[in-house]
N, C-alpha and C positions, 0 to 999 in steps of 0.2 A: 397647978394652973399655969405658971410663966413655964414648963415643958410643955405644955398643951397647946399654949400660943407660939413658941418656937417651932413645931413641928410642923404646925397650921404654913408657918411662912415658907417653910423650906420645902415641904413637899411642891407645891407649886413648880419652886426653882429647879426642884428636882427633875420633874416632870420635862420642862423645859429644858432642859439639858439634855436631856434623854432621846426627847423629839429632834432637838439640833446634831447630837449622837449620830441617830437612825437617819437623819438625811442627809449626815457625808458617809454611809457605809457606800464602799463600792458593792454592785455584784457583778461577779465574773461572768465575763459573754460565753454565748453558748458555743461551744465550737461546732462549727460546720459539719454534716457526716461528709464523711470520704464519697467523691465520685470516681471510679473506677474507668478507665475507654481505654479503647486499643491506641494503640500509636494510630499518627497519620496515614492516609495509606496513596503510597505512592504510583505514580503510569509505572503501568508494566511492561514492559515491550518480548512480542516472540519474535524471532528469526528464521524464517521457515523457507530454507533452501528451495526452490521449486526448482523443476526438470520437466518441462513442456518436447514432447517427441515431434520435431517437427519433418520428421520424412516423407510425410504426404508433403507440405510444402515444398521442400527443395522439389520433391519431385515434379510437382506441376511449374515450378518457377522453370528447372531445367527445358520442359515439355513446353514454356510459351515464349522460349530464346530461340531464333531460328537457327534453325540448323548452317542454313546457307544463306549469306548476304551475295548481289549482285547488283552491277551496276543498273542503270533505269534502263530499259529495254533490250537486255541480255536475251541472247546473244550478240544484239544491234551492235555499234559502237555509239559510244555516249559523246557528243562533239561540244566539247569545252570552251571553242573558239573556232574562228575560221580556218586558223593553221592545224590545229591539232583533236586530234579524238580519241577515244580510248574506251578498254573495257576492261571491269574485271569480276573474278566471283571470286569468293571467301566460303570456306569449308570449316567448320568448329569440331572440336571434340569435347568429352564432356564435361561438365561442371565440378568444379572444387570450389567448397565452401568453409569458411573459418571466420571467426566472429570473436571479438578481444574489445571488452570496455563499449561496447553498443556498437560495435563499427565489423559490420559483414563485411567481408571480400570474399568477392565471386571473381576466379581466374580459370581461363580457357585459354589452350591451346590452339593454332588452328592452321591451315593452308589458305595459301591465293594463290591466283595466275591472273596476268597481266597484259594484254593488248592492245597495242599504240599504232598509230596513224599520224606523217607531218606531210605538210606540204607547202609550196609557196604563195601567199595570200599579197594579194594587188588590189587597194579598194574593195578591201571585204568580199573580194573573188579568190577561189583556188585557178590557179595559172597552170602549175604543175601537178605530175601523180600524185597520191600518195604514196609515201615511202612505211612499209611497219616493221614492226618489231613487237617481240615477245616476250615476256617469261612466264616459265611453268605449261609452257603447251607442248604436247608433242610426247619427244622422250626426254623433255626435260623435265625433271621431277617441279612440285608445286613448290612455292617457296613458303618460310615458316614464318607464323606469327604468333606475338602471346597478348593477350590481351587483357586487361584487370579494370573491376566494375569496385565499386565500395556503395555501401548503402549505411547511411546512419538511420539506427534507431532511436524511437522516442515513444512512450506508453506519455496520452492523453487522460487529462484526470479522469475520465469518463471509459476508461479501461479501453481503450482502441490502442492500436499500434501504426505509428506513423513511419514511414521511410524516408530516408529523399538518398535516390540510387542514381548512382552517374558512373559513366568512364573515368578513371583513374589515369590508364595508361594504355597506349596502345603501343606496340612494341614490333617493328620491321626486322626479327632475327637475320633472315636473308632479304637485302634489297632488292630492288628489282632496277639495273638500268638496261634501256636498250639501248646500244651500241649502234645501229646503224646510225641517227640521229645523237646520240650522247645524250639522253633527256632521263632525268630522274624521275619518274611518275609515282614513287613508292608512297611520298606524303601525301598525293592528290589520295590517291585509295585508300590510304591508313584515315587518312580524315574525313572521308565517306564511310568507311567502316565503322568509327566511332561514332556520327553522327546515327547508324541504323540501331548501333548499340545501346545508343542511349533514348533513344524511342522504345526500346526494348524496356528500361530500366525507368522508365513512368508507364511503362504498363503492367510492369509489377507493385511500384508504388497503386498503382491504383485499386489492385486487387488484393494489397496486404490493408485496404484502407475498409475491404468490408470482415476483417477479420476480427470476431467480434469476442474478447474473450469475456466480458461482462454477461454474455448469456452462458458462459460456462461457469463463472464465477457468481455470479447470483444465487445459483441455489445452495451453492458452499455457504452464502455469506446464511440464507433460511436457517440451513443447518446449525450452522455460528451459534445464529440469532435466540438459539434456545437451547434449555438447560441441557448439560452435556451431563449424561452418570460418572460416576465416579468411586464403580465400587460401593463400600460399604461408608464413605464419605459425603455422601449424599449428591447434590447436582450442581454442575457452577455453569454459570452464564459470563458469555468474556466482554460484553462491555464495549465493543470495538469503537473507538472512536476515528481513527485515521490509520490509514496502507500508505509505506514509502517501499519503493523498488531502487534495488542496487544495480550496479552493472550488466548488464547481460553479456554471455559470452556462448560460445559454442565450443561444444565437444563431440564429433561423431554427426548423429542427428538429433542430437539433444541440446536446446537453449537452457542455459542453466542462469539463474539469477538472485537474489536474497529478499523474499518479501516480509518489510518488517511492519509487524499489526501492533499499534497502541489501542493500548483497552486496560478500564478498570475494574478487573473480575472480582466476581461473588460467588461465593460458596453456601447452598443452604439446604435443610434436609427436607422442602418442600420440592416436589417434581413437576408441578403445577405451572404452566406457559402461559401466565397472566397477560406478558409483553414479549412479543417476537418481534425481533429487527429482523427486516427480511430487505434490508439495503444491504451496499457495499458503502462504506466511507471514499469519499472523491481521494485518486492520489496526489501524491504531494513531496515535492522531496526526494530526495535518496537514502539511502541506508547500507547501515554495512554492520556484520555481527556472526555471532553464533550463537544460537541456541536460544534456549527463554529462561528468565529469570521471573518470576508471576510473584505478587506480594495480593493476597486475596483476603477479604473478613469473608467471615461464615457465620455465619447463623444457625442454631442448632435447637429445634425444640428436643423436651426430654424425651420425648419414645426416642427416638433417633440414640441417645445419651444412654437410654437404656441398652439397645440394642448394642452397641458398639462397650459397652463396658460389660454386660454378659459374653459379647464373645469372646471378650480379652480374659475375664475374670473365672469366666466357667470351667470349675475342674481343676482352678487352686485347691490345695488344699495343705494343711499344718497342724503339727502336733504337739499339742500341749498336755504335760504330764501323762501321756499316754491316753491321752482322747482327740481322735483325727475326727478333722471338720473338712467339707469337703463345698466347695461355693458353688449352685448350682443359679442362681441368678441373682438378676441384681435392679431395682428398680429406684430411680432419681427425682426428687423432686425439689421446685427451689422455694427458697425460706428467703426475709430480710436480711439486710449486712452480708449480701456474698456469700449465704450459708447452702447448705444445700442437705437433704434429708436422704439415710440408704436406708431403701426394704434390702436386707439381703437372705436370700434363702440356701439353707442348707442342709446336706446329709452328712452320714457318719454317726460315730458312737453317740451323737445329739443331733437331734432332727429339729427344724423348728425355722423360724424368722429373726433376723436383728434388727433393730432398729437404728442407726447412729447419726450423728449429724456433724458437720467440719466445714472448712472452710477450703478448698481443691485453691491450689498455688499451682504456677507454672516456673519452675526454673529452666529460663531459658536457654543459659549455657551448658546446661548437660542434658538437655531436654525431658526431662524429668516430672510430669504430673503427682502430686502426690497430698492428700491431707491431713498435717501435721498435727491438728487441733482435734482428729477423730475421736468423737466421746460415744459413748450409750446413751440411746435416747429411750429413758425406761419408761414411755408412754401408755405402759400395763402391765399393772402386779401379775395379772397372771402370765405373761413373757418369765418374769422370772419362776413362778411356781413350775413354768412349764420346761424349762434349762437349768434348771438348779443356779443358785447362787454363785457358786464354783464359777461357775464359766464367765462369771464375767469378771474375773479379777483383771488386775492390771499387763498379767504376764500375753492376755490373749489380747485383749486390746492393742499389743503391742504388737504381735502377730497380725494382726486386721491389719495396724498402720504399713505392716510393711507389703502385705497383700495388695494393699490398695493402690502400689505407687504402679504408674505408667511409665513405662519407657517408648520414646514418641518414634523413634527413631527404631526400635524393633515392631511397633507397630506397625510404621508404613512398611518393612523390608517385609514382612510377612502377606501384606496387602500388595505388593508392588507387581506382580504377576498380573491381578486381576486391572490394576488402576492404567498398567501399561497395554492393557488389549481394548481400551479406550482409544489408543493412539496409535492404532495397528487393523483399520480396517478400510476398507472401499465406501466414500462418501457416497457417488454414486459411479453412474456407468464409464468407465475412462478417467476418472479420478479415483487414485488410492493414497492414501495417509499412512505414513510409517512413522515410529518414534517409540521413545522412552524418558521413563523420570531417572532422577540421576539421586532426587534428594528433596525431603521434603521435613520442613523446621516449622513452630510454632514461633510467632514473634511476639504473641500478646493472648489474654486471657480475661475473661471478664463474666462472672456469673451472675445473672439476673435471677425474678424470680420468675418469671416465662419461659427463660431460653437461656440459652449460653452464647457465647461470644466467643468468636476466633480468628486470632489474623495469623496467617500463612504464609509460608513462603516455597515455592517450590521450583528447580529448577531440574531442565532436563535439555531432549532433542524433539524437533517433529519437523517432518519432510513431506511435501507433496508433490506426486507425479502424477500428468496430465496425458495421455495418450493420446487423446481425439482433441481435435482442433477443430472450432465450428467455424470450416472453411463454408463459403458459397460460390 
């Protein structure tokens, strides 16, 4: 009985101990699952040498410089004062044109000849003859001059090309004085000559002012503005956010310059022109560079995944204990936690389907695809009734892991052929696009169960020449 009341007491106590136990136990938090993303992705800028053929201009520019200056009513004499009057005309030859850092200069050679008239003035009367004199008439040869124009250039954000063209220098190789009289006339003409030359040189500004190259670049930018193929890589759209233009300069009859395009391109196996930019970005800035550097995510549903891992994958084949397997395709699909599932099918001394599933790693420094964790996904007995047991030991499995690894970097050099006649054709008429890739890396990896993830990186060349200029 006094055990029976003992127990009676403590159980209670027990109880209560147990309860106060149970509400200091900790439980461990859950840990978070892993989120997976690419790196950031950063502006990519291309550098795209342009060479605009500007031979129809010089030649009209040449074509609206007069040939011959003369004074106002030549043959007349021009009478500068009571005392004195004079005439003269100017003969050019033809234009040389060179352009360094946006600054054209236009230099001509040329001849004059010079006729002067003095006499003696009394209360704004001539009293006396005239007396004249000459140079370059007759048999005296014409005297020489060299004359130099410079025009700075300037592209307007609105894609227009501004000038502002003036005489530089005008230059009396042979002066002219006449001796009868001792009167140096040469600077009166040199600076009637500059004045017709720079009347010359706003009538060029005015007609480099309807030179419109936004109606040639618009349709480049349509083009831009949507998906561009890319081979067996699917389609990338560049994103363009902003055009800076570098120096212009001249060689021959080609303006050569660096236009650099920001843009954050995408890469994805849809071909589909949902959104087309059919602008040009205002410019802005300058630039100076070579070539592109492009850092692009991609998007990748699985056809696409399939596609591109049957072409790599078809026609491995390995031999294990004297039974060659031979991969005739391959198809992907994605699973939870980054997994992803292979149908893969096969011939050789075993015919049949595998099933397996892993987790696809990107090692980035040796660019290397490959899934380390590939198992057998024995998702039906008869799979194995139908390959025998044998085949799936450990030795072929190991065989599969090594089959399955990608090398990213013999991937593209085998695709680089086709990715580079992307960047080797005629936009449209008087525009053609030349270039090449140089090198193209994986920077990140990310497997969903819809699609796949990929950020890129690729760098090369691309060049455009302009032939037609939309003069008016």
């Amino acid at each position: 009985m006094n055990n029976r009341i003992l127990l009676l007491g403590i159980l209670p106590l027990f109880a209560l101990f147990i309860s106060c136990g149970s509400s200091k136990k900790t439980v461990a938090p859950e840990v978070p699952p892993v989120v997976k993303t690419l790196p950031p992705l950063t502006e990519s800028v291309i550098h795209i040498p342009v060479k605009i053929v500007v031979k129809p201009f010089l030649q009209q520019a040449e074509q609206l410089a007069p040939t011959t200056i003369t004074s106002d009513g030549w043959p007349a004499y021009l009478q500068s004062g009571c005392d004195f009057r004079y005439k003269y005309r100017f003969l050019r030859s033809g234009f040389q044109f060179s352009c360094v850092n946006n600054r054209v200069t236009m230099t001509m050679n040329g001849r004059y000849q010079i006729a002067g008239s003095k006499t003696v003035c009394v209360l704004g009367q001539s009293v006396s003859p005239w007396i004249n004199g000459s140079c370059g008439f007759g048999d005296e040869p014409m005297r020489r001059v060299n004359i130099q124009l410079v025009s700075d250039l300037k592209f307007t954000p609105d894609y227009r090309l501004q000038t502002s063209t003036r005489v530089e220098k005008v230059q009396a190789i042979d002066k002219c004085v006449v001796t009868i009289f001792n009167n140096d006339v040469t600077q009166q003409v040199m600076d009637s000559i500059a004045a017709a030359v720079n009347f010359y040189g706003t009538t060029v500004d005015q007609n480099m002012r309807n030179l419109r190259f936004d109606e040639v670049l618009n349709p480049v930018a349509e083009k831009a503005g949507k998906k561009i193929p890319l081979s067996t890589y699917g389609y990338m759209k560049l994103n363009a956010n902003s055009i800076k233009l570098g120096a212009i300069n001249l060689t021959g009859d080609t303006l050569k310059f660096i236009a650099g395009l920001s843009c954050f391109p995408e890469i994805s196996s849809d071909s589909i022109n949902t959104a087309v930019t059919q602008h040009l970005p205002p410019l802005s800035g300058t630039v100076n560079g070579d070539g592109f550097n492009l850092t692009t995510n991609a998007i990748y549903d699985y056809r696409t995944i399939d596609t591109l891992l049957t072409r790599t994958l078809k026609g491995r084949e390995f031999d294990v204990k004297g039974e060659k397997i031979r991969i005739s395709g391959v198809e992907v699909s994605g699973l939870d936690n980054y997994k992803v599932r292979f149908k893969v099918d096969f011939t050789g001394t075993k015919r049949g389907t595998l099933f397996l599933t892993g987790t696809p790693e990107l090692d980035i420094l040796t660019q290397q695809l490959q899934v380390p964790d590939l198992e057998y996904d024995l998702n039906s007995s008869s799979l194995v009734l139908a390959v025998g047991k044998t085949f799936f030991n450990r030795q072929i499995l190991e065989s599969l892991r090594q089959q399955a690894k990608i090398n990213v970097r013999e991937l593209y050099l085998k695709n680089k052929m086709k990715i580079d006649t992307q960047l080797n054709r005629a936009i449209m008429d008087g525009i053609q696009m030349t270039g090449n890739t140089q090198e193209l890396r994986l920077t990140g990896l990310v497997i969903n169960k819809d699609n796949v993830k990929v950020q890129a990186q690729v760098k090369g060349q691309v060049n455009l020449v302009i032939t037609k200029l939309p003069m008016q």
